[in-house]
C-alpha positions, 0 to 999 in steps of 0.5 A, a space after each residue: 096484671 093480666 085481669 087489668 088487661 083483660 078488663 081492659 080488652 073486654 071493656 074495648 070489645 063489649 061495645 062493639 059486641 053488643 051495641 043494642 044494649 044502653 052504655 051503662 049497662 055495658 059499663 055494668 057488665 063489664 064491671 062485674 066480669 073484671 070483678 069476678 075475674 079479680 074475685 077468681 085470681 085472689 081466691 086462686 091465689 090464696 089457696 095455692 099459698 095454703 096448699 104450698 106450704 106442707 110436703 106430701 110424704 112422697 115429696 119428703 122422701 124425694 127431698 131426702 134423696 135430693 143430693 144422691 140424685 144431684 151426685 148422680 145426674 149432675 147439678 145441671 140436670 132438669 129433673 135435678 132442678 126441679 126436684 131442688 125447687 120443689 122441695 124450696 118451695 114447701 120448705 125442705 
């Protein structure tokens, strides 16, 4: 959604930056930067989803004390509540 925007505003403003060079050059150039944008995020994300599936061995033993912690500092806790996401999040 943000890199439709941004091709959006770079489309809008590359006229106005560079008016001596012929339109379709713009439209190409504003092409290839919304492609590479697009090629950016969807590689981006692809390897947050590869990287976020596994525990490190200090994420493993955080989780194992996550009650404990939670018993201590209370459920509203920030920290407690980060801890419960993160270990949500690779599946422990």
């Amino acid at each position: 959604m943000a890199s439709v925007a941004m091709c959006l505003a770079i489309a809008a403003a590359v006229p106005a930056t560079a008016q001596d060079l012929p339109t379709d050059q713009l439209e190409r150039h504003a092409d290839t930067v919304c492609q590479g944008n697009l090629v950016r995020q969807t590689v981006g994300r692809e390897a947050y989803a590869r990287s976020s599936g596994r525990a490190t061995p200090a994420q493993a033993r955080a989780c194992a004390k996550k009650g404990e912690l939670r018993a201590q500092y209370g459920a509203d806790n920030p920290k407690v509540q980060r801890l419960y996401n993160l270990c949500r999040s690779v599946g422990l």
